[in-house]
Residue, then its C-alpha position, 0 to 999 in steps of 0.5 A: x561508567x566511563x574508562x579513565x586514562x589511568x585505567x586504560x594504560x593499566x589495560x594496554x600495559x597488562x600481559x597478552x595471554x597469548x605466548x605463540x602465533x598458534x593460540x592467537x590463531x586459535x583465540x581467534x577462531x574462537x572469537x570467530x565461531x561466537x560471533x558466527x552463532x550469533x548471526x546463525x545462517x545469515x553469516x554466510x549471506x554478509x558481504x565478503x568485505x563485513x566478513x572480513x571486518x569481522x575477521x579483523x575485529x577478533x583478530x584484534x581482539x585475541x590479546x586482551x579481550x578488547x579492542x580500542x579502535x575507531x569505526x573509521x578504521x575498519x571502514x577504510x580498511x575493508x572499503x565499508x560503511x561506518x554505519x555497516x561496523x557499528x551495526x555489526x557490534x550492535x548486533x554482538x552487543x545485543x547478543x551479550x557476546x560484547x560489552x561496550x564502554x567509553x573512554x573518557x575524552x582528553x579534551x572535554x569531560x564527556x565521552x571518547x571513544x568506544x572500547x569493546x570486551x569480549x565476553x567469551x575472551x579469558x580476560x574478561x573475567x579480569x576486566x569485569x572485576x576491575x570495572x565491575x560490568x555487571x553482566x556475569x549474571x547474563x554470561x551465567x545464564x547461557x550455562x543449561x547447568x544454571x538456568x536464570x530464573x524469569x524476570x519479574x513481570x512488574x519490573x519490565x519497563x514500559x514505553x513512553x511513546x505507547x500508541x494503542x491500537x484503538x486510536x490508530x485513527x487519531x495519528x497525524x499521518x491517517x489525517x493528512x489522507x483522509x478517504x470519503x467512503x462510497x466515492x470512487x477513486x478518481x472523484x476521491x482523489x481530485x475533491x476529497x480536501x476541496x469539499x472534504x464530507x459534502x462530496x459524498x453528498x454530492x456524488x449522491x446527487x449524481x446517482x440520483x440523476x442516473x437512476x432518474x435517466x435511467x427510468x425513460x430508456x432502456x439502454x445504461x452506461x458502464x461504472x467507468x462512464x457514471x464515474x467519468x461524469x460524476x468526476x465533470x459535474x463537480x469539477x463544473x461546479x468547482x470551476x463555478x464555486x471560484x467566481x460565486x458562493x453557494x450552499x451545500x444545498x444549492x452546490x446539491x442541486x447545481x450537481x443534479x441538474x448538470x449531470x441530468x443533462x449529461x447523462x441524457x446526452x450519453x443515453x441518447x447516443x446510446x440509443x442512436x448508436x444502437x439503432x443503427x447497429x440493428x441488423x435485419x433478419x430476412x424471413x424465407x418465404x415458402x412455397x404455396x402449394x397448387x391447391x393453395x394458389x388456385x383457391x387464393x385466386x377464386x378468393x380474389x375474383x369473387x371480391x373484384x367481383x362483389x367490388x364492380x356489382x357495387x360500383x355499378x349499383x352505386x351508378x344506377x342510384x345516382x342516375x336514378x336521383x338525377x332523373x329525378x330532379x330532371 
């Protein structure tokens, strides 16, 4: 429904009901104290500059019920946003507090701009007869003496842009970041649009290639190190796929060996690197008592002992054999 320009001079002819500075004040905080128990606590937590548009706004509207004033006007006014004043009345509007509607415009047969009523003004009443708004029903049901009955559940209108849950998975946005599950972050995000599904493959082949190492040492490398070459080896076979053209299974294989040499690399750094860390620990030694020491000594002579009667018994052979064939 549009205001008509007959309309509107009927509006702006039509007696103020307020005959003293005193009712206009008093219109206005109550005016003010409406739009206050729509914000509740949050009103004393706007900008200074919103309350004092705000302020204006019932102000001007203490009269007639209505304002006719462009959001530009109270922007410059109170050095605010024009998107900050229509979001004040949007939020009134959806309140119920305020009705808005349009103007018709002098230059084409659209819209103009906006006027706004006052539900809780006195004249409303007049100018919801004279339009035919249709919200007393709505201002009704605020009364606890005349509860508004619950709407109908088969007359709630439903969304045309409804998105289940289920298909969340489907929207555009969760495809333009896909995730390849069980590869690590720094693989994922350099490969994961390059070789998309076969890099999981791939990163497979490189922990194939680890455990294989693994078995001939004793020494292992951190998570951070096995990613650090993960990330080489298919970046090496990314450098060799802009030259040549390989199968997933060739790519496969390519990845193994390379990371199979460089994990032994690593391992036999480790290796070296922790042999010369080896710290050897000197065993004290005992004193041996006397008793000791003099049967050691009685060992050892009866052995050189044993050892010299073989010696010259080994010479007296000899001598022996050599007369012989003399």
């Amino acid at each position: 429904m549009l205001i008509l320009n007959s309309d509107f001079n009927y509006m702006q002819q039509y007696d103020s009901c307020i005959k003293s500075k005193q009712q206009q004040k008093q219109m206005k905080y109550k005016l003010l104290d409406v739009v206050e128990a729509v914000y509740g606590e949050t009103f004393n937590r706007l900008k200074a500059e919103t309350r004092h548009a705000i302020d204006t706004l019932c102000f001007l509207a203490t009269d007639k019920g209505f304002i006719y004033a462009k959001d530009t006007y109270f922007a410059q006014l109170h050095n605010l946003s024009t998107r900050t004043i229509r979001r004040v009345m949007k939020t009134l509007q959806e309140a119920g507090k305020v009705v808005k509607k349009h103007r018709s415009s002098a230059r084409h047969n659209g819209r103009g701009a906006a006027v706004y009523f006052f539900v809780d003004h006195p004249y409303f009443s007049i100018w919801d007869q004279y339009f035919n708004f249709n919200v007393q029903t709505d201002v009704q049901a605020e009364k606890a003496e005349k509860p508004c009955a619950s709407k109908n559940e088969e007359a709630k209108k439903v969304s045309t842009y409804y998105l289940p849950k289920n298909n969340i998975k489907d929207h555009i946005m969760y495809k333009t970041i896909p995730f390849i599950k069980g590869v690590p972050k720094l693989v994922n995000q350099t490969f994961k649009d390059i070789f998309k599904d076969s890099l999981r493959d791939l990163y497979l082949r490189v922990r194939m290639a680890y455990h294989k190492v693994l078995r001939n040492t004793s020494h292992s490398l951190s998570i951070k190190k096995i990613h650090i070459v993960a990330y080489e080896s298919i970046h090496t076979l990314f450098t060799y796929l802009k030259t040549s053209s390989m199968s997933l299974e060739e790519q496969c294989k390519l990845v193994y060996r390379i990371a199979f040499n460089k994990f032994n690399t690593l391992l036999e750094c480790e290796e070296i690197s922790g042999d010369q860390n080896v710290t050897y620990r000197i065993v004290r030694k005992e004193m041996l008592p006397d008793w000791f020491k003099e049967t050691q000594e009685v060992a050892e002579q009866e052995v050189s002992k044993i050892e010299d009667k073989s010696e010259e018994a080994e010479m007296a052979q000899m001598r022996a054999i050599l007369a012989h064939y003399k």
